[in-house]
C-alpha positions, 0 to 999 in steps of 0.5 A: 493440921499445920503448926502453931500460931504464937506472938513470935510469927506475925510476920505470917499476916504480913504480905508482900509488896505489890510489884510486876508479879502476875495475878494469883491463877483463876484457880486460886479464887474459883476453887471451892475453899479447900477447908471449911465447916471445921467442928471439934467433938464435944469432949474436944479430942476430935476435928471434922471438917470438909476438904476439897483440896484433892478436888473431891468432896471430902469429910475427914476426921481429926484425932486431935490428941495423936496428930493423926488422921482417923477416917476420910470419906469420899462424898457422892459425885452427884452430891454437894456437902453443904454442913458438918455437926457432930452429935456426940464423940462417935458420930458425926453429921453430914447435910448433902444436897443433890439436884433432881428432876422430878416425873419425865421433865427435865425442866422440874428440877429440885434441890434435895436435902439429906442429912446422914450419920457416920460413925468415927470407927468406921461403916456404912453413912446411915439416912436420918429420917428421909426414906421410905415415903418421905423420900419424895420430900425435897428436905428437913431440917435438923432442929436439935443435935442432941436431947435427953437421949442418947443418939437421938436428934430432932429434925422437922419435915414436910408430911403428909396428913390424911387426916387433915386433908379429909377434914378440910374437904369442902371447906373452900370451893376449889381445894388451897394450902389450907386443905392440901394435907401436907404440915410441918411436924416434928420427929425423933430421930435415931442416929444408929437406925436413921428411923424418924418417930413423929412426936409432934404434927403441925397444922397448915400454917406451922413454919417453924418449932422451938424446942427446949434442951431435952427436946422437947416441943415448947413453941411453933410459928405460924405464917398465914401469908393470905391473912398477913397474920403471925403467930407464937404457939406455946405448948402448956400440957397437951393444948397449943396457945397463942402468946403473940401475934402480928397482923402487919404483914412482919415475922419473928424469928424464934431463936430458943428459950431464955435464961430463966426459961420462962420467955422465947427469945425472938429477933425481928421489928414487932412494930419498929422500925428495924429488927430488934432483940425481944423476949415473948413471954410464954404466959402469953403477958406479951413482949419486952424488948431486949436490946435494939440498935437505934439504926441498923437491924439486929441481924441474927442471934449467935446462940452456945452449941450446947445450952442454946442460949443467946450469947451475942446478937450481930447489929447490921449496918456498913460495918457489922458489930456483936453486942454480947449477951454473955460476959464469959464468951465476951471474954474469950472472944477479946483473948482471941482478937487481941491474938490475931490483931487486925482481924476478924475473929469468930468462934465457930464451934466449941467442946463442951467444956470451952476448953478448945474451940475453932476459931475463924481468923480472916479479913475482907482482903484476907481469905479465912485460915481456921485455928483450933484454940487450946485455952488450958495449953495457951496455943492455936493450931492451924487446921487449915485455910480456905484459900490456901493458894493465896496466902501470902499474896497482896489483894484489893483493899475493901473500904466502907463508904456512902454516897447519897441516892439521887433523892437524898438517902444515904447508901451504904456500899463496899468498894474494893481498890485492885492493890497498888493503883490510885483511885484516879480514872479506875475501870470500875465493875459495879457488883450489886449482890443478889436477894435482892432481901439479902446484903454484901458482909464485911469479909473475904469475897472470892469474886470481889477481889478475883476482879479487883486482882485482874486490875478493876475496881470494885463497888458493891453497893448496899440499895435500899432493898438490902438487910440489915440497914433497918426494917423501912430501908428493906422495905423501900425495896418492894415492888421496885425491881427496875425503880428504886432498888435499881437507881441506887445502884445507877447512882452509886457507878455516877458518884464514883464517876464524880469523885475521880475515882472511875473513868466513866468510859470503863464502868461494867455491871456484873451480878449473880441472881437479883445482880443478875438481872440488876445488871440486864436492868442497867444494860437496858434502862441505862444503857449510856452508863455501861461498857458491858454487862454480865447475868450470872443465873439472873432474873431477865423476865419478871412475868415469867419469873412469877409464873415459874414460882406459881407453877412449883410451889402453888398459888397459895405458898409462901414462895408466891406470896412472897415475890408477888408481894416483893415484885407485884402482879405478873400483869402490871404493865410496870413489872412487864415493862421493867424486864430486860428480856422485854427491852432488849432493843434499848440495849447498846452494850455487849453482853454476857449470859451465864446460867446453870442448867441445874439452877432450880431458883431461877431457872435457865430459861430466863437467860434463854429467854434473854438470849433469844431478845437479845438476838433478835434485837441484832445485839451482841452477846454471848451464852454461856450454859453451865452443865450440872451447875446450881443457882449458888455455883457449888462446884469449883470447875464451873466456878473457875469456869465463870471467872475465866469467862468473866476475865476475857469477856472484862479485858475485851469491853473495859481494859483493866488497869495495870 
């Protein structure tokens, strides 16, 4: 830990001016954050977090009260860290994931998800739950960090239910989800010997548990995609009943218990027209609304670390909101943002007495710096920053704007202006996120403004399709890869271009996963727009794409049920049409493929397939093969690597500015 922030050293927070000073190293922007997931112990006397700042994975742990240091360990090579909690003042755990092939081809690789124990006095990390006959399952999910029991969690997994499986024999003529045996089910766990007692099996369907604060199953989800049919169990004595159920294709996320412990706390539309706040009743009396926003979708639920409940919920749109739930952390977060004016300031974790919490200070042009706050001593104390190499530096200012869409909607979307230049004939690269159900956030992005600091304009445009928006806004998606998703982005490049801001001969589309293939989209059905185009582990054959998701999850999953319904049929003559590696010939700017060789979402062969079209149709272009490197660029040499591809290949096709 570095100091202590008080009123008097503002002038850490105030950049210095743009000038002729070189841009911050790829270094600076492609490193993983040097700090992050920082947790503090629930009796506040301990930090963990996970550092990288010697370019190896690794999870210290803090004495806060002696200043000092009380273990580091080194992660596996092969491992990604992916998340931190503690359990009690004497364990901490720590969520890794690998990537694995599966049988002898190479090509069927997963992403394994493991949660281990690690003491603070020191010994061996310990596997919760995952050996012996589960270790064929790909992950779990840790449901509860603490119950009525002392090293005790909760975690749900896969498992495999023979009795099940015999039951159903015969029940359908060729054997599906409903007869394959495998649930959902719920374990106690032990955090000293890592062994997993099942205390509850879930049924065919069963998507997600709910549990109260001794651990306790009190609710599970149902998901019967086939039907488009969801369902709300309550557990009263030894017999599951139904308390709410959805027939139009919508789901709800349960977050916890209410209050008075008589109702579910759920976010989701239950019939509107965007995502709302709801209790469900578990006498089955039905659902009240609790708070809804007349717009934009409540996005998710913020609930306390320690008695699980709803202590703000975030409302979506261009600019995020928190409506508080709770009046007490309502107040401590005011003290916080009146601290660190200008920034935005969230509290990650807390001790168990609110006494001292970590606080996450940053801004869009500002990387995160992490402060444990000490509300009974008044001060904060830096533990550390993400980006530690560009503290200081001036980077691109993120404005929220929108322009209409070519039929009259209002797109919401981020531009990111390089520091010091007019918006006046600007190179500009269009940046549409992936998903393409997901959206850009109001915050520091690594990629944003390492284009932006390399002298381009940055817009990443919010296209229906996107969340948080609205529930019809995320729908208009549907079925629109290369249709609407896709012109709204087109039109937000000609707006800028309208408006002055963009030469419309410098304009270059860059994305990862769904931007990836929107970028190929672009290159290929509008190819008069763009000078270059850039796919980061992107979508480039839409029959393919869905033939791959068929062949590792099966007909009846929910990850076929899901893109089909989002994409269409892999023999519509629309979808086919609308895969860039089918249109390669319609392409005229040079382009750049970049894929991992571990990604096992979308898998590299969309962008071989792309690179084979792309040659064969004599087009320019170049490949560029990420040894070891997963869908979301989880290490920092392929990063560093991804960005300086991307700066060359940009200062060769659009000329930035200076």
């Amino acid at each position: 830990m570095r100091g202590t922030w008080t009123a008097a050293i503002v002038f850490l927070f105030t950049f210095g001016q743009a000038g002729a000073a070189p841009p911050p190293r790829v270094e600076a922007f492609g490193r993983i954050p040097s700090v992050e997931s920082v947790v503090v112990s629930p009796g506040g006397t301990l930090l963990a977090w996970a550092d990288s700042s010697t370019g190896k994975q690794q999870v210290v742990m803090f004495d806060v009260d002696r200043g000092a240091e009380k273990r580091r360990l080194t992660m596996p090579a092969d491992s990604k860290l992916r998340d931190l909690d503690w359990h009690d003042d004497e364990t901490l755990l720590v969520s890794l994931s690998f990537t694995h092939s599966v049988g002898s081809r190479a090509l069927d690789k997963y992403e394994w998800r493991r949660t281990l124990a690690v003491d603070t006095g020191g010994g061996d990390m310990r596997m919760l739950l995952m050996d012996g006959t589960r270790s064929l399952t790909t992950g779990s999910r840790l449901l509860a960090l603490r119950t009525s029991k002392p090293k005790t969690v909760m975690m749900a997994t896969w498992d495999f239910a023979a009795t099940k499986y015999t039951e159903e024999i015969g029940s359908r003529l060729r054997g599906g989800r409903k007869d394959d045996g495998w649930v959902l089910s719920l374990f106690e766990v032990s955090t000293i010997t890592g062994k997993g007692t099942r205390v509850e099996m879930g049924g065919p369907y069963t998507a997600d548990w709910v549990l109260d604060l001794n651990g306790q199953a009190i609710g599970r989800t149902e998901w019967e995609p086939e039907r488009s049919l969801f369902r709300v169990l309550h557990k009263r004595g030894d017999t599951w009943n139904e308390i709410h159920k959805l027939e139009d294709g919508t789901t709800l996320g349960i977050a916890g218990l209410s209050r008075d412990g008589k109702s579910l706390v759920a976010v989701g539309p239950n019939g509107l027209s965007r995502s709302a706040l709801w209790e469900i009743a578990l006498d089955g009396s039905g659902a009240k609304l609790l708070l809804e926003d007349p717009v934009n979708d409540i996005e998710h639920i913020v609930l306390d670390g320690y008695n699980w409940q709803p202590v703000a919920a975030s409302v979506g749109g261009a600019d995020p909101v928190r409506r508080w739930l709770d009046s007490d952390a309502e107040a401590r977060h005011k003290a916080l943002s009146k601290t660190f004016g200008g920034l935005s300031v969230s509290i990650q974790t807390r001790d168990s007495t609110n006494t001292r919490v970590i606080a996450r200070v940053g801004s869009p042009s500002t990387p995160t710096t992490y402060y444990l706050v000490d509300f009974a001593k008044g001060k904060a104390d830096i533990v550390g920053e993400d980006y530690p190499e560009l503290a200081g530096v001036t980077l691109g200012q993120v404005q929220v704007l929108s322009y209409k869409s070519r039929d009259g909607v209002d797109i919401p979307a981020y531009l990111t202006v390089p520091a010091g230049l007019e918006q006046n004939k600007l190179p500009l690269v269009v940046l549409p996120h992936g998903g393409p159900q997901a959206r850009d956030e109001l915050a520091f992005d690594w990629m944003a403004q390492f284009i932006a600091s390399r002298g381009y304009a940055v817009l990443q445009p919010q296209f229906r399709g996107s969340t948080g928006f609205g529930e019809s806004f995320r729908l208009a998606g549907y079925r629109q890869w290369g249709g609407v998703m896709q012109n709204d982005v087109t039109d937000g490049v000609k707006a800028m271009i309208d408006q002055g801001i963009v030469d419309p001969r410098r304009v270059c589309i860059v994305g990862a996963s769904y931007g990836g293939y929107a970028a190929l989209a672009g290159a290929a059905f509008t190819p008069e727009l763009y000078a270059c185009a850039v796919s980061i582990n992107g979508v480039t054959d839409l029959p393919g794409m869905l033939g791959h998701a068929l062949k590792r999850s099966g007909e009846e999953s929910n990850t076929v049920a899901y893109w089909t319904s989002h994409i269409g049929s892999a023999q519509d003559p629309l979808v086919i049409g609308r895969s860039p590696a089918r249109s390669a010939q319609t392409i005229q700017a040079p382009v750049l493929l970049i894929h991992g060789t571990d990604d096992t979402i979308v898998p590299i062969m969309q962008s071989q397939l792309m690179a084979s079209a792309l040659k064969g149709a004599g087009k320019s272009y170049a490949f560029a093969k990420l040894d070891g490197e997963d869908h979301a660029l989880s290490r920092s040499e392929t990063r560093m690597r991804v960005l300086q591809e991307l700066e060359g290949f940009l200062g060769k096709f659009l000329s930035p500015s200076n």
